[in-house]
N, C-alpha and C positions, 0 to 999 in steps of 0.2 A: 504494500500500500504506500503510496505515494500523498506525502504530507507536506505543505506550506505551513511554517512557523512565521506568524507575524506579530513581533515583540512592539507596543505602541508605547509612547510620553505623549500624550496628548497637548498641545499647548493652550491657554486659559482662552483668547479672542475665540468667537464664536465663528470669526470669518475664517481664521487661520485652521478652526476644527472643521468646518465644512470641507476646507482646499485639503484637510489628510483624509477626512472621510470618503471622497473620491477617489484620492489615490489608493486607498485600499482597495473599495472595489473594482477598481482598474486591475488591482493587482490579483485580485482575487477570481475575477472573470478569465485572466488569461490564465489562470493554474488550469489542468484537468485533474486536480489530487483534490484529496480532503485538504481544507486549512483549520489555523487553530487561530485566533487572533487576542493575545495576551498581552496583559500591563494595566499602566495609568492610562486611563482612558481622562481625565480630570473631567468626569459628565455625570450624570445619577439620570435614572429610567425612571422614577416615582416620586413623589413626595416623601414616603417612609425610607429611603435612602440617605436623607439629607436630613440635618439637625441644627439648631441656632444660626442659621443661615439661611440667601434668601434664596426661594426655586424659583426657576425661571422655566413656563411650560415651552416656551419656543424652542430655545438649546434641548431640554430635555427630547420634545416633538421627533426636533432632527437627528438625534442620535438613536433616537427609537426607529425612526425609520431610514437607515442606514445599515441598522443592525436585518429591519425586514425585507429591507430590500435584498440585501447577502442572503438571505436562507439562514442567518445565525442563531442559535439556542444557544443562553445567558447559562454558562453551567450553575445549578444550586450551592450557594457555599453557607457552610453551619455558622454556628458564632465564634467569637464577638463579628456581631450584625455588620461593625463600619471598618473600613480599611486605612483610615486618616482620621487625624484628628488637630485640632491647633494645638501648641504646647500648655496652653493653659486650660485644655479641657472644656474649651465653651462650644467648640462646633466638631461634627463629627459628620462623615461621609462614607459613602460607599464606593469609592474610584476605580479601584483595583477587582479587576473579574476576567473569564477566560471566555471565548464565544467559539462556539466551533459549531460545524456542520449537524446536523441530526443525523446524518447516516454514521458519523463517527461514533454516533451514542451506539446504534446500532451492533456494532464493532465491538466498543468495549461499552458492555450496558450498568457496568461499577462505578464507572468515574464519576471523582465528586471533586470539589475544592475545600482544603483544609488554610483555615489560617491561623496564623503560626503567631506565638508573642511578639509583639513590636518589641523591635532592636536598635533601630533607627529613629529620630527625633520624633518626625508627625506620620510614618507609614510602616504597616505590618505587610508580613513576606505572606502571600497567596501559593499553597502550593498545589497542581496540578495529581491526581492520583489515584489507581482503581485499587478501590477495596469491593474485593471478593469474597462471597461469604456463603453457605449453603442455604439454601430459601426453599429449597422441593421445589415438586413439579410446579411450572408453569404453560401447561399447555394449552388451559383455557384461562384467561388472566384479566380485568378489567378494574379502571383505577377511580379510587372512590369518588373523582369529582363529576364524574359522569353521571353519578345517583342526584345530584343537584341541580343537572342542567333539561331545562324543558324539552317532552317531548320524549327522555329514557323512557318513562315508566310505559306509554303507550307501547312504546316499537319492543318492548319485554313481553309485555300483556300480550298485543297480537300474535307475534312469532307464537309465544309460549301455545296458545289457543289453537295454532294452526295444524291441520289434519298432518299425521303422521302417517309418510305411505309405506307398508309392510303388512304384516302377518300380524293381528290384533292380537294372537297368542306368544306374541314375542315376549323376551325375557324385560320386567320393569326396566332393568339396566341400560338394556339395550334401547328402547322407547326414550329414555332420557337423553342418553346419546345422541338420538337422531336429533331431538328436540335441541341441543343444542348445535349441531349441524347446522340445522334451521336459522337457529339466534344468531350466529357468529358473524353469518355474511351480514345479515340486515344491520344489524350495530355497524359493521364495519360500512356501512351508504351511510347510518345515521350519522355516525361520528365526523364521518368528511361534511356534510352538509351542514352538521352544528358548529363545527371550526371555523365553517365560512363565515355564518352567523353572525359569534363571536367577532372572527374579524373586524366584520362593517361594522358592529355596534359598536366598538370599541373606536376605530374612526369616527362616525358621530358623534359620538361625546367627547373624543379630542377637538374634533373642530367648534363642537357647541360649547367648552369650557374657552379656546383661546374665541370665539365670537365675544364671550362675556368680559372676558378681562380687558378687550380690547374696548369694551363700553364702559367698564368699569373705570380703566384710565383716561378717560377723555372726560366722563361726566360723575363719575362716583355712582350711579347703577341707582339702581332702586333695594330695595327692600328684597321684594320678591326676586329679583335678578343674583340680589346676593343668594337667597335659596335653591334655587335653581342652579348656581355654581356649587352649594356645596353637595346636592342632591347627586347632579353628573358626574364631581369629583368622588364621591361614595362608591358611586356603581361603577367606575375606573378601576378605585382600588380593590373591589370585588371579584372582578374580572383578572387582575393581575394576580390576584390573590390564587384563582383558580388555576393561573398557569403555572405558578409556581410549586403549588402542591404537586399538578400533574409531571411538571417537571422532575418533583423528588422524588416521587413515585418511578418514573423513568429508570430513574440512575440509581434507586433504591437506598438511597442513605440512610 
């Protein structure tokens, strides 16, 4: 297997991150290997990333969608949650993270990010590493945030209800079997169809939070305009919430 290692230091202008953000993908477009793209990114994907500091959705917007435009998955790292911090303990961040291909997950389906004591003034060392560990079979496998998202429960209910074709004196065992034969395709239509989903909503309320802010800077908003920001920002983080589970679940940490 043929792999791109891309080590980043991201610099702080937001123009100067756009102009490496391209060259990445530039760079990333001509490989035909899996890449990994590691380091200081100096950017945060969320609100909960960031701490006594201020966010800023437009930077964050654009680093998120750089990262989707690559095909890249933010690998799960345990705690401590931030990667930076000032010397005196008043602001704390998430900088440092590894983004690589999903087929690579595929590959090695262990890999997690460990981070290690800060050693250094304001940054801890991230380190890259599959742990492996016995789990049993997983031959029929599905990951808990799928019991949450609209529209599981029907596509269970129907499959599960649907005529079994065989010898009605078949073995219970075997009847289940088939029955999950049945399930496994149809989840696997649902799942691509709700990912979409996910997707777009999640765009829509990125574009409906920066429509707001951008009313909110010019005139101070209304009342309702500010609920309406924090309602959209809520189901953002729910949504991110969800991918990250599914993420850990992935790599099984």
């Amino acid at each position: 297997m043929d792999v791109l290692l891309i080590s980043v230091y991201a610099p702080q202008s937001i123009d100067c991150k756009r102009k490496l953000w391209d060259e990445i993908s530039t760079l990333i477009a001509s490989f035909s290997g899996e890449c990994v793209v590691m380091g200081d990114f100096n950017e945060v994907r969320n609100e909960s990333d960031r701490f006594g500091s201020q966010f800023n959705h437009i930077h964050v917007r654009t680093f998120n969608q750089f990262i989707e435009h690559n095909d890249l998955v933010d690998i799960p790292m345990g705690e401590p949650r931030y990667t930076w911090s000032d010397r005196w303990g008043s602001k704390f961040s998430k900088l440092d993270r590894f983004l690589v291909y999903e087929v690579l997950m595929l590959h090695f389906p262990h890999i997690m990010v460990l981070v290690l004591d800060k050693n250094i003034p304001n940054h801890r060392l991230v380190v890259l590493l599959e742990h492996r560990g016995d789990y049993g079979s997983s031959t029929f496998h599905i990951f808990h945030t799928r019991f949450e998202m609209e529209g599981f429960d029907e596509v269970v209910h129907n499959s599960w209800n649907s005529n079994v074709i065989g010898n009605l004196n078949d073995n219970p065992w075997v009847i289940f079997k088939k029955k999950l034969q049945i399930l496994k395709p149809n989840l696997r239509l649902w799942n691509s169809s709700a990912r979409d989903r996910l997707i777009s909503k999640r765009k829509i309320l990125q574009d409906k939070v920066e429509e707001i802010d951008a009313s909110l800077m010019f005139d101070g908003g209304s009342a309702n305009l500010h609920e309406q920001r924090v309602s959209a920002t809520k189901q953002l983080t729910y949504l991110d919430h969800l991918s990250r589970v599914e993420l850990a679940q992935k790599v099984k940490v």
